[in-house]
Backbone as JSON, one array per atom type, in Angstrom:
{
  "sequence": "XXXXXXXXXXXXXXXXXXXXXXXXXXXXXXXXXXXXXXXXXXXXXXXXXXXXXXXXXXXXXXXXXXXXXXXXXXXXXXXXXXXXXXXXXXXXXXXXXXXXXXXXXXXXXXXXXXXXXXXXXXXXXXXXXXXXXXXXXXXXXXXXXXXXXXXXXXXXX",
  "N": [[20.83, -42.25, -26.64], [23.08, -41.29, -24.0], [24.61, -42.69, -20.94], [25.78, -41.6, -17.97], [28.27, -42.31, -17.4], [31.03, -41.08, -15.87], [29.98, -40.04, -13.94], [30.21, -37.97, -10.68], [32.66, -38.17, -10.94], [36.17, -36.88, -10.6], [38.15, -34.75, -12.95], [41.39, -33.74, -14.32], [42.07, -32.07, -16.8], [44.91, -31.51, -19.11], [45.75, -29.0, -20.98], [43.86, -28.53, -22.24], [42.06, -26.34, -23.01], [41.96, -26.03, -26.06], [41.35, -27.79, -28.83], [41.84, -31.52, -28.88], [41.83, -31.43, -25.98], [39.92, -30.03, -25.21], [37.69, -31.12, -26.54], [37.77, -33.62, -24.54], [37.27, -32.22, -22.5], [34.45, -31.32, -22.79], [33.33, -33.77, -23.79], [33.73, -35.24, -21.14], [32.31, -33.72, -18.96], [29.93, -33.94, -20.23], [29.55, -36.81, -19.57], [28.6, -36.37, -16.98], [31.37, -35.87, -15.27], [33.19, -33.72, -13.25], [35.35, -31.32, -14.0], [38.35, -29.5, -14.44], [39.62, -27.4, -16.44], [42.84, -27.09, -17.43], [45.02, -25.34, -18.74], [47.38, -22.98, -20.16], [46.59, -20.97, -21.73], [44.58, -18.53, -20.97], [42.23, -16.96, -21.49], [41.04, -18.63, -23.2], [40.42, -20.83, -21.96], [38.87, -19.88, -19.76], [36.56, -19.19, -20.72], [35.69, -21.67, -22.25], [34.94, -22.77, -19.84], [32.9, -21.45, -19.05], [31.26, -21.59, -20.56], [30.96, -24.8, -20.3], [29.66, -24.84, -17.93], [29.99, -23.27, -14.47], [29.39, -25.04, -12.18], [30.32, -27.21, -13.52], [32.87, -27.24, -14.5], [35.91, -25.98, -14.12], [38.62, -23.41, -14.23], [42.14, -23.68, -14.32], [44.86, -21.95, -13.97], [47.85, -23.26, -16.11], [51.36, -24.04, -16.71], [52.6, -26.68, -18.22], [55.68, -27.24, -17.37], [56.23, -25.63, -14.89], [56.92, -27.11, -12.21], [55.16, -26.22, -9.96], [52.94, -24.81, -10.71], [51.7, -26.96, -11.94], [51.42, -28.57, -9.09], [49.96, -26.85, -7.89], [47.73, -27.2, -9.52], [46.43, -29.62, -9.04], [46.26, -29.7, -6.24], [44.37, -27.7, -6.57], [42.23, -29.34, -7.77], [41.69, -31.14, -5.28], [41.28, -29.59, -3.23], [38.52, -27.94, -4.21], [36.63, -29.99, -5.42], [37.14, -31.97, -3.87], [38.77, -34.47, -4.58], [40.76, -36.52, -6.49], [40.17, -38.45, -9.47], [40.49, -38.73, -12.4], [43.23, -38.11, -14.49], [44.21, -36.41, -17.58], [46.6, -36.19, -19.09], [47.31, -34.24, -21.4], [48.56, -31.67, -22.68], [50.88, -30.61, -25.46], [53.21, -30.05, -27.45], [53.93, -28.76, -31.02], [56.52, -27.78, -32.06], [58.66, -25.89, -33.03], [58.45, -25.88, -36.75], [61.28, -27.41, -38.6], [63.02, -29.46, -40.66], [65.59, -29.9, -40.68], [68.08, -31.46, -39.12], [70.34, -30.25, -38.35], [70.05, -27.19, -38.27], [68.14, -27.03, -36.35], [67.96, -25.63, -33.11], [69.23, -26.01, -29.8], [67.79, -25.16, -27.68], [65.21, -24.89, -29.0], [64.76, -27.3, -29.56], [64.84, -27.96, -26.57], [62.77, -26.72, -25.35], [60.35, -28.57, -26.47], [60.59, -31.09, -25.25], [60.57, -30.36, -22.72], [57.87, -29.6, -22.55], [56.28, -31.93, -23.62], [56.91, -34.08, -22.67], [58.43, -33.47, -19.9], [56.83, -32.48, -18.38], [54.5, -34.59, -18.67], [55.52, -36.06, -16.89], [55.65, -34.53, -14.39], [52.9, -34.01, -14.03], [51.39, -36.5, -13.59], [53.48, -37.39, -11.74], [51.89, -35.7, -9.48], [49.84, -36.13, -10.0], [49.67, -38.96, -8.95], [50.16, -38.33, -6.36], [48.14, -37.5, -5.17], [46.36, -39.42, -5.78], [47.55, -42.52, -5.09], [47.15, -42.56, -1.84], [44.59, -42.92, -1.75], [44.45, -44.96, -3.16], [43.06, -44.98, -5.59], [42.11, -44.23, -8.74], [43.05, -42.83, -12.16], [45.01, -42.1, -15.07], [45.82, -40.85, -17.64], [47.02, -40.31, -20.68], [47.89, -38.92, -23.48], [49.7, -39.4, -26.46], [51.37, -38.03, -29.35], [51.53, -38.72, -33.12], [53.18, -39.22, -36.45], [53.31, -40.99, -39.01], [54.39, -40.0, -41.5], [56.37, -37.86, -42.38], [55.9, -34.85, -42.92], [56.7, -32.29, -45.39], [58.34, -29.51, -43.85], [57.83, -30.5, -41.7], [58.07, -30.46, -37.72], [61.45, -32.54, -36.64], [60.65, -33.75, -34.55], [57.85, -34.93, -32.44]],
  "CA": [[20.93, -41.76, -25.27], [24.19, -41.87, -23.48], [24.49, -42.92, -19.76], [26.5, -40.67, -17.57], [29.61, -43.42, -17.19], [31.84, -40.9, -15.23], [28.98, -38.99, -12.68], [31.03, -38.16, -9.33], [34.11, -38.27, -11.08], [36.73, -35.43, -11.0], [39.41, -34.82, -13.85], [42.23, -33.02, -14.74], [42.41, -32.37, -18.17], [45.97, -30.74, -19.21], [46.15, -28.74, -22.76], [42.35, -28.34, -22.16], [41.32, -24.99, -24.18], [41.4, -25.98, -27.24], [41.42, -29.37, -29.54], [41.79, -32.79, -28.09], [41.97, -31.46, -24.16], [38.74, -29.32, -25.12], [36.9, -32.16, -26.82], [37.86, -34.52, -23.75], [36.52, -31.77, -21.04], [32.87, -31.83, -23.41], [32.74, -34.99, -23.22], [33.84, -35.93, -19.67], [30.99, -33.04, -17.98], [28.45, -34.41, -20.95], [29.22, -37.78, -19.07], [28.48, -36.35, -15.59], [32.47, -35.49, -14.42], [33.53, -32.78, -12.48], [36.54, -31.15, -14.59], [39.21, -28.76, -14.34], [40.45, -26.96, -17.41], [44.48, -26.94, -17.12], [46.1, -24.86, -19.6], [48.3, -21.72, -20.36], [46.1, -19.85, -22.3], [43.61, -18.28, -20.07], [40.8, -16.49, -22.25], [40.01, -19.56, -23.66], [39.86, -21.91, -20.55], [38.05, -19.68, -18.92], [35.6, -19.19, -21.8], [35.14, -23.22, -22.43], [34.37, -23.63, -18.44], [31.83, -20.66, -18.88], [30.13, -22.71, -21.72], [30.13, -25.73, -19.84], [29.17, -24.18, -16.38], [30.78, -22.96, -13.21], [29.32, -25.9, -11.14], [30.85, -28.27, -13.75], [34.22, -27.44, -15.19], [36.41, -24.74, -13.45], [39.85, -23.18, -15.03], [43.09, -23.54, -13.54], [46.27, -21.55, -14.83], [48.96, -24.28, -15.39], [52.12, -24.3, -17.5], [53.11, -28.17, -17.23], [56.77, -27.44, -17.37], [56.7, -25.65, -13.92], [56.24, -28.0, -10.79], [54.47, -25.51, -9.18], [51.28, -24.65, -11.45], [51.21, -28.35, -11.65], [50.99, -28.94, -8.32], [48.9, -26.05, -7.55], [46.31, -27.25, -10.79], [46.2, -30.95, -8.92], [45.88, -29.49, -5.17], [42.94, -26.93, -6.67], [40.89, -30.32, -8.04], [40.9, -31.99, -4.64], [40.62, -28.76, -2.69], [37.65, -27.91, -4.9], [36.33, -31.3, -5.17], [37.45, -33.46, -2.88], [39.73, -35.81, -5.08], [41.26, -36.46, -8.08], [39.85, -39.37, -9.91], [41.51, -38.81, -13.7], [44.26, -36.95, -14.85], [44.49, -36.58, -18.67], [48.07, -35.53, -19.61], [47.34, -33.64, -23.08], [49.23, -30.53, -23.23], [51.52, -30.87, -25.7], [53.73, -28.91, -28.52], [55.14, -29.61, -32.08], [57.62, -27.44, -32.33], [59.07, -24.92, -34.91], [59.14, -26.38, -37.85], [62.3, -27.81, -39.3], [62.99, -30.22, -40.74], [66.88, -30.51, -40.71], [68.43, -31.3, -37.35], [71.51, -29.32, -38.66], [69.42, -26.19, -38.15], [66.93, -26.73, -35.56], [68.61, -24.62, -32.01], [69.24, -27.02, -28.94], [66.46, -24.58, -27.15], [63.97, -25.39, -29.45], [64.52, -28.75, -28.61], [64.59, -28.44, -25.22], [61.1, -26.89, -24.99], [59.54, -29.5, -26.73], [60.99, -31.9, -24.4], [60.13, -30.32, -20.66], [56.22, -29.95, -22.31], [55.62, -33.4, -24.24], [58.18, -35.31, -21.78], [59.07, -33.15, -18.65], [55.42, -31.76, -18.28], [53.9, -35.42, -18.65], [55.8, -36.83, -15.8], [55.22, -33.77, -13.33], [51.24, -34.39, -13.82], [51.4, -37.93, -13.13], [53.93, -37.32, -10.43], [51.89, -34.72, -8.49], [48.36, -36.97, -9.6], [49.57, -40.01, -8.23], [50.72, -38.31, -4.88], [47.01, -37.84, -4.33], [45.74, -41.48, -6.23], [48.0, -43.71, -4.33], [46.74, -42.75, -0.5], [42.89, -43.26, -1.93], [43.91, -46.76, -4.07], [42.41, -44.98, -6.73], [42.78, -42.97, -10.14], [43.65, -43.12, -13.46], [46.28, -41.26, -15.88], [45.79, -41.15, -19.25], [48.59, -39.59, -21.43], [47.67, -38.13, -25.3], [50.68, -38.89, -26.91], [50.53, -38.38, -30.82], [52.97, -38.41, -33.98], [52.99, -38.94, -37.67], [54.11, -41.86, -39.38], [54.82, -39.93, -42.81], [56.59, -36.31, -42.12], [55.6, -33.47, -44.02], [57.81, -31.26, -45.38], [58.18, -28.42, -43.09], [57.18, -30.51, -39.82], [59.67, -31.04, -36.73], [61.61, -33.86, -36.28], [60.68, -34.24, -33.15], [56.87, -34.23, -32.3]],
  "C": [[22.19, -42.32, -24.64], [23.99, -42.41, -22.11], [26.13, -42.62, -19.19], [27.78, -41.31, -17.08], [30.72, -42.18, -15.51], [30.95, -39.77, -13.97], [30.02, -39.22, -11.26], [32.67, -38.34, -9.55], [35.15, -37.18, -11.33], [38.31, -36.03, -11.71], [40.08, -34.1, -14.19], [42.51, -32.9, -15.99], [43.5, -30.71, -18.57], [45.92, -30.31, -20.54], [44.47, -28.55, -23.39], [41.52, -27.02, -22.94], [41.35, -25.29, -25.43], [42.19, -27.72, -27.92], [41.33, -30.1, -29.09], [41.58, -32.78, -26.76], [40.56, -30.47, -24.33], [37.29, -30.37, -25.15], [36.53, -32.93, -25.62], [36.68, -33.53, -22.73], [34.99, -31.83, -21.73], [32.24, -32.73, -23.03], [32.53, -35.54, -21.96], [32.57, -34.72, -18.88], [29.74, -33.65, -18.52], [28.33, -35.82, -20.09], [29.12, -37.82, -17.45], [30.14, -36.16, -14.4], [32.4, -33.8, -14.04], [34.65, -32.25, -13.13], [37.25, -30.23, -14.65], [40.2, -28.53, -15.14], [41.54, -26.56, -16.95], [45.37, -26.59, -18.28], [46.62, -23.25, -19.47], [47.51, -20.58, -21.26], [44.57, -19.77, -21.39], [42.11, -17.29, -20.16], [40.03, -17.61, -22.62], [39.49, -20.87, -22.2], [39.02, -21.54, -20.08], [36.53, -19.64, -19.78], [34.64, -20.84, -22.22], [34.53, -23.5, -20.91], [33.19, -22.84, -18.39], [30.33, -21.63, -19.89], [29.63, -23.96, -20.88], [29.8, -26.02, -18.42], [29.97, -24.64, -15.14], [30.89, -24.47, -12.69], [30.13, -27.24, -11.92], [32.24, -28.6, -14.32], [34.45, -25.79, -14.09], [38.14, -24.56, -13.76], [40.57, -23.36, -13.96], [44.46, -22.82, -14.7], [47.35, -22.6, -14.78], [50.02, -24.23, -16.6], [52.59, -25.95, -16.8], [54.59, -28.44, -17.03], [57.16, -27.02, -16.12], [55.96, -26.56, -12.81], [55.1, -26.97, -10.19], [52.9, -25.38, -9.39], [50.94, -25.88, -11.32], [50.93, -28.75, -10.18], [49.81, -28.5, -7.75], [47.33, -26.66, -8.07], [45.67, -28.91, -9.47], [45.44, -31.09, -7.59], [44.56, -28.5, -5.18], [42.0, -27.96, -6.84], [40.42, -30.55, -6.29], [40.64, -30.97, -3.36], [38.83, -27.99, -3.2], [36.33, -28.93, -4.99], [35.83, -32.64, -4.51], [38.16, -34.56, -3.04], [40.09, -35.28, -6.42], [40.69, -37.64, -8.61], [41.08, -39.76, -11.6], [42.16, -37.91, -13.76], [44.45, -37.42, -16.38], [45.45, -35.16, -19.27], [47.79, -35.14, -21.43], [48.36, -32.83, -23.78], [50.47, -31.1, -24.0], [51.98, -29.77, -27.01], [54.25, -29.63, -29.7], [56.16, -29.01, -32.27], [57.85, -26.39, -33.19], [59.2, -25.79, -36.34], [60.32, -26.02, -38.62], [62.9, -28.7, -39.38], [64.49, -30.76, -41.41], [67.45, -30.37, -39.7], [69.42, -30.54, -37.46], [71.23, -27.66, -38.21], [68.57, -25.8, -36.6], [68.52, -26.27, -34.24], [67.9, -25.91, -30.92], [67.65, -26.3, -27.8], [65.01, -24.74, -27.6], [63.68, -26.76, -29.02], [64.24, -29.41, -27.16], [62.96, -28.17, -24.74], [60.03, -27.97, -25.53], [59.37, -30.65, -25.93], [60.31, -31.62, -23.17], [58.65, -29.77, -21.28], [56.03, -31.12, -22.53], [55.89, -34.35, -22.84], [57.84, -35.01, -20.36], [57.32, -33.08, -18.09], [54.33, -32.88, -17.7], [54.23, -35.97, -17.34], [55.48, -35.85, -14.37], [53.77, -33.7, -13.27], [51.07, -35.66, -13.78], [52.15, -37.78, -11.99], [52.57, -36.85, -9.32], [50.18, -35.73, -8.35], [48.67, -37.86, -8.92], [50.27, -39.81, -6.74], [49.02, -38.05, -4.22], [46.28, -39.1, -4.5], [46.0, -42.03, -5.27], [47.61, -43.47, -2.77], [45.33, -43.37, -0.84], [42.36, -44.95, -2.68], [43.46, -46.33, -5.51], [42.66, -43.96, -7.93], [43.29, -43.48, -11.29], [44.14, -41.86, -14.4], [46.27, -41.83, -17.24], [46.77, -40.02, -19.42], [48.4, -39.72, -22.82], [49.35, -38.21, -25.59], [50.52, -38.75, -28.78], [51.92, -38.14, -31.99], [52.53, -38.95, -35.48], [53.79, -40.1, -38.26], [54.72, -41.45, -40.6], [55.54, -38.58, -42.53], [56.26, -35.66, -43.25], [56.52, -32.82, -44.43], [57.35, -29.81, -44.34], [57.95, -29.4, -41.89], [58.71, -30.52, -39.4], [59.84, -32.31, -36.89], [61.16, -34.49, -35.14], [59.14, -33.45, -32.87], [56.3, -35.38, -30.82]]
}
């Protein structure tokens, strides 16, 4: 038997439809949060918040590279809500694979950058403009990488 650790707590979970930001929103409503699926693909968000009900998860459209969705996704929790409590920075990309920098296109690189990078700091920015009046909140940040490369991965994950 678990015990509901985060009851009354509302979270932002970024990259939330599917894998690691899906898992997290499971868990965080199974432990009594309030949560707000935040990703770019919008069949499945809305589909995972239907599963784990209206009153307890609710989609938001957000690419994390523009300020805007982000701010919008952060100002829907505590309009919604009433606060922000967590923000869990997930969304993230690997890239095209290739695995000679000679090749890879400065554009490829740059999108990997303004989601992993740019993306991370505009959802911590925009969370901790509502945290810091309340004292309170926490920011978690999924970062992840590979100590052995594969053939075929990016250099840059």
């Amino acid at each position: 038997m678990y015990e509901p650790r985060l009851e009354g707590k509302v979270a932002l979970i970024t990259g939330a439809a599917t894998g690691i930001g899906e898992a997290t929103a499971r868990l965080f409503v199974k432990h009594g949060a309030k949560v707000l699926v935040a990703d770019i693909n919008d069949e499945l968000g809305e589909k995972l918040c239907k599963e784990l009900g209206k009153l307890s998860a609710i989609f938001v459209h957000c690419d994390v590279t523009k300020e805007s969705d982000v701010e919008t996704a952060i100002d829907t929790a505590v309009a919604k809500f009433g606060k922000l409590d967590i923000l869990h920075n997930n969304a993230g990309i690997g890239g095209i694979p290739n695995p000679s920098i000679l090749e890879i296109e400065k554009s490829e690189f740059e999108k990997i950058i303004n989601v992993n990078l740019i993306g991370a700091f505009l959802c911590a920015k925009h969370a901790a403009r509502v945290m810091i009046p309340n004292r309170s909140g926490n920011i978690i940040t999924t970062a992840m990488f590979q100590m052995t490369w594969a053939k075929g991965m990016s250099f840059f994950i």
